[in-house]
N, C-alpha and C positions, 0 to 999 in steps of 0.2 A: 877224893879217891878212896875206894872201898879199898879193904885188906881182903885181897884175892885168893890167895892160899885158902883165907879160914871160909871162904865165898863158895868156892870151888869142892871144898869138901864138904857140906851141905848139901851142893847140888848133886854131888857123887851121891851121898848117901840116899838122899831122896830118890834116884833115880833106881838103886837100886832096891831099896824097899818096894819098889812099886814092879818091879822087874819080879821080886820076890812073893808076887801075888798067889791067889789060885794058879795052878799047873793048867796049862792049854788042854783041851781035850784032844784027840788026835785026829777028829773032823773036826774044828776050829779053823778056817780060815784064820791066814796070820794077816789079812789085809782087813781093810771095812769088808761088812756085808757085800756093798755096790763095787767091792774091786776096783775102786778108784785110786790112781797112784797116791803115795803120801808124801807130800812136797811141803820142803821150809826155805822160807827167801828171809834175807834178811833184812828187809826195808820195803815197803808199799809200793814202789814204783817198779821193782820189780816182779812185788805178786802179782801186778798188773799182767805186765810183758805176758810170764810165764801163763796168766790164767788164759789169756788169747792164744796159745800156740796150745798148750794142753784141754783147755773147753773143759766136758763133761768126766773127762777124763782122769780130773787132777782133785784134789782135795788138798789146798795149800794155806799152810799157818804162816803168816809173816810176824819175825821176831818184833824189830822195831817196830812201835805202834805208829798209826798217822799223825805227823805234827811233833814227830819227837826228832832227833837227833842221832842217825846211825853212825859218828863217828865213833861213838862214845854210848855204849848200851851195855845195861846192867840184865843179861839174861832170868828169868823167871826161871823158877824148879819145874811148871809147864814146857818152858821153851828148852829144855833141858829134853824132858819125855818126848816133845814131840821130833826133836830133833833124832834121837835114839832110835824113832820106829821110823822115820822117814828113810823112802825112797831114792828118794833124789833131795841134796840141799843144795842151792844156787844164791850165790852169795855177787858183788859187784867188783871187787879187788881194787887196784891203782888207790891203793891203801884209804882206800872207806873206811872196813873196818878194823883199823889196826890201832884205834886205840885203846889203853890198858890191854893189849891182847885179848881182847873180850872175845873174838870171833875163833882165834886158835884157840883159844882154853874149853870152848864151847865145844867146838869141833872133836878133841882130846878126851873132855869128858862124856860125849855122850858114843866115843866108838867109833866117829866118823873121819880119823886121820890115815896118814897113807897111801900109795899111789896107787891103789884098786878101791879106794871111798869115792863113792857115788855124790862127790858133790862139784859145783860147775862153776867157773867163772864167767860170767857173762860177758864179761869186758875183754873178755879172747878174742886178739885181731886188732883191739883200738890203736891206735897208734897215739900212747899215754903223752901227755904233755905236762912238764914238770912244775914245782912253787920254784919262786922267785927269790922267797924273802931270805934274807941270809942266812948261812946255815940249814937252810932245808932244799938247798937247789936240787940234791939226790932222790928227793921223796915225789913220788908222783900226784899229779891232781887228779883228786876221783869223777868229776863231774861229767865224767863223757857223755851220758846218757842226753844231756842240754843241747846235742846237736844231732837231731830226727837219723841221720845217716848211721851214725851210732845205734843209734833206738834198733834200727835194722839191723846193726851187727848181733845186736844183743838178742833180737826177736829169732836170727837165724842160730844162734848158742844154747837158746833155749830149746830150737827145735832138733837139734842134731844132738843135746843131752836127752830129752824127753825119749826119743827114739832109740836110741844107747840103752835106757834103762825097760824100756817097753816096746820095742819092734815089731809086735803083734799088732800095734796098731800106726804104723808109720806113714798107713796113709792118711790116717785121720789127723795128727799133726801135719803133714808137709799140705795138706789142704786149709788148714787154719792158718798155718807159717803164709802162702802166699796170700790168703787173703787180705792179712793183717798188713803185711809188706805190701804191697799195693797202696793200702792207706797211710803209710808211714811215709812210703815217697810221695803222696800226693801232697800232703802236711809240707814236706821240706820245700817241693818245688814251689807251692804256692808260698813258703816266708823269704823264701829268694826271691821272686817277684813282688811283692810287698815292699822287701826293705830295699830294691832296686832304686825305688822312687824316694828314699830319703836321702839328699844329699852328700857323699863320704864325710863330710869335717864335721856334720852333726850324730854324724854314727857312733856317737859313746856312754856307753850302757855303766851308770853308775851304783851300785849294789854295798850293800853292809859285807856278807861275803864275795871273796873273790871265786867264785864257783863259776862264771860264763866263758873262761877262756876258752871250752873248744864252742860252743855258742858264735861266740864270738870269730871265733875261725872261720866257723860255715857261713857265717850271713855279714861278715866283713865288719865289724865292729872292734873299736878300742873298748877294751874294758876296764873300768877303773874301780875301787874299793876303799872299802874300811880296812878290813883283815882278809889276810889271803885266802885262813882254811879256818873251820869253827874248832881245829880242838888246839888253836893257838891262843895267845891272849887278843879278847876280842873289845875294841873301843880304846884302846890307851889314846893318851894326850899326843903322842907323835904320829899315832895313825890317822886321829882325828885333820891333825894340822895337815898332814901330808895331804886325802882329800880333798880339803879345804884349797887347798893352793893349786891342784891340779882344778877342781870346779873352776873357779875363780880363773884361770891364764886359758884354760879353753870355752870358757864364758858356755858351760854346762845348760844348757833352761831345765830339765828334770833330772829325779831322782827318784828310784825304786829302793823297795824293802821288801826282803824273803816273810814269807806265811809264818815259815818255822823257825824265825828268829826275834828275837827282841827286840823291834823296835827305837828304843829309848836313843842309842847311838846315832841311827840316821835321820832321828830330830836334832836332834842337836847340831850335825851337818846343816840340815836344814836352818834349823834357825841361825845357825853363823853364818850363813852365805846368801839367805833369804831364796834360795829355790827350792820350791815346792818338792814336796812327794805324790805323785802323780798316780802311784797306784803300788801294786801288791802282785809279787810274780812268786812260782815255784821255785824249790828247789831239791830239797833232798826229801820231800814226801811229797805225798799227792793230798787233796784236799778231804775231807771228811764227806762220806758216801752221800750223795743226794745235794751235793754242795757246788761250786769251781773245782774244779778240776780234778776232779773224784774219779780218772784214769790218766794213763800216759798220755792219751793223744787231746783228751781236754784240757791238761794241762799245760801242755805246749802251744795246743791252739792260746789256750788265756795267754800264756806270756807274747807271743807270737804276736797279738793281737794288740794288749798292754803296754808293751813297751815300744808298737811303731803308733797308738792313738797318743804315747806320751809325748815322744821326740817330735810328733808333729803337730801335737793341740787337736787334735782332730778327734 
């Protein structure tokens, strides 16, 4: 854990030396050149969403890089700046970003707190599903975005903020919003058809985090895990055993492991129980550009896809 206070006032200061520059001229445009909104997300799977409902229109920085970890993100003196001049920031909530307070402190320092700041929750509408593990029953689980119908809440939040902050161009969003939505339900109906065909008792989706609960919702699946959330402790001796013993009484045949997580724990699974790891699913980023699933909806197709070729050898 960083000391935040001495973190925070750093980023103040930088932010504001840079604020302290040359004087704007008085025809200076305070946007880019191209007038394009200035958008911050805080994690890749929703710079996604947000670039398909916004298109040419958006010029967006995502804090957390690909392949990193948004529970838990050490803001840059950039992600500070660019936060400060942005437009719109859209952040995931059902406490994603709530650990060390990185996301509030962020938000505080760069000017964007209060209930007329332009910044949006995307997860507005989900119907949040909570952790289990004791002691944290009150905290919600952030993974909504794991079930495509979500994805559409979140694509239509985007397009009702995008529009809020730019109305001059509202048709240009709600014509991205539908065409996008259109693809999102086509996505969902076809993994509902898909996992139709896997028999209920083998429908149980094994994971290092516990992140597929509403997944799991949408397409009828038990879910089972190492650890509930990543910013718990992850891999202990009694998590290990507890999977182990759930594998073993529902006689499990695969197992999956997240992109952006460590590995090391769900071998170990594996090798105490001798079944396989069968492949490699998303979760809280998307893939690296030109890679698997290097947007929303390829990334869901891969797990989609992944985890009904696992459960059935096929």
């Amino acid at each position: 854990m960083k000391k935040w206070n001495l973190f925070f006032v750093f980023l103040i200061s930088t932010a504001l030396m840079a604020a302290c520059g040359a004087p704007q001229s008085a025809n200076e445009p305070t946007k880019s050149d191209s007038d394009k909104l200035q958008v911050v997300t805080t994690y890749s799977i929703l710079y996604d969403i947000v670039k398909n409902i916004g298109g040419d229109r958006v010029e967006i920085h995502s804090l957390a890089p690909i392949g990193s970890n948004p529970h838990e993100y050490d803001p840059l003196p950039a992600d500070v700046q660019k936060t400060t001049d942005a437009d719109a920031v859209f952040y995931n909530g059902l406490n994603l970003e709530a650990g060390n307070s990185w996301f509030n402190n962020l938000m505080n320092t760069a000017g964007k707190s209060g209930p007329d700041a332009p910044v949006f929750r995307l997860s507005e509408g989900v119907a949040a599903k909570h952790l289990t593990t004791k002691g944290k029953e009150s905290e919600e689980d952030p993974h909504a975005w794991l079930d495509v119908r979500n994805g559409i809440k979140y694509a239509e939040n985007a397009k009702n903020a995008l529009i809020k902050v730019d109305p001059a161009h509202k048709e240009t969003y709600e014509q991205n919003a539908k065409k996008y939505i259109e693809q999102l339900t086509a996505l969902h109906e076809e993994a509902v058809k898909q996992y139709s065909q896997i028999p209920k008792e083998q429908r149980v989706l094994v994971t290092s985090e516990g992140a597929f609960k509403y997944f799991s919702e949408a397409y009828d699946f038990e879910a089972a895990y190492i650890w509930e959330i990543n910013s718990e402790n992850q891999g202990t001796p009694e998590q290990v055993t507890q999977v182990v013993d759930t594998i073993r009484a529902k006689k499990i045949p695969a197992l999956f492991v997240e992109t952006s997580i460590d590995p090391r724990s769900m071998e170990m699974v594996s090798n105490e129980t001798g079944v396989p790891i069968v492949g490699k699913v998303f979760t809280d980023s998307l893939g690296k550009p030109g890679e698997d699933g290097d947007t929303y909806i390829k990334m869901m197709e891969w797990n989609i896809k992944t985890i009904y070729e696992g459960l059935t050898k096929k």
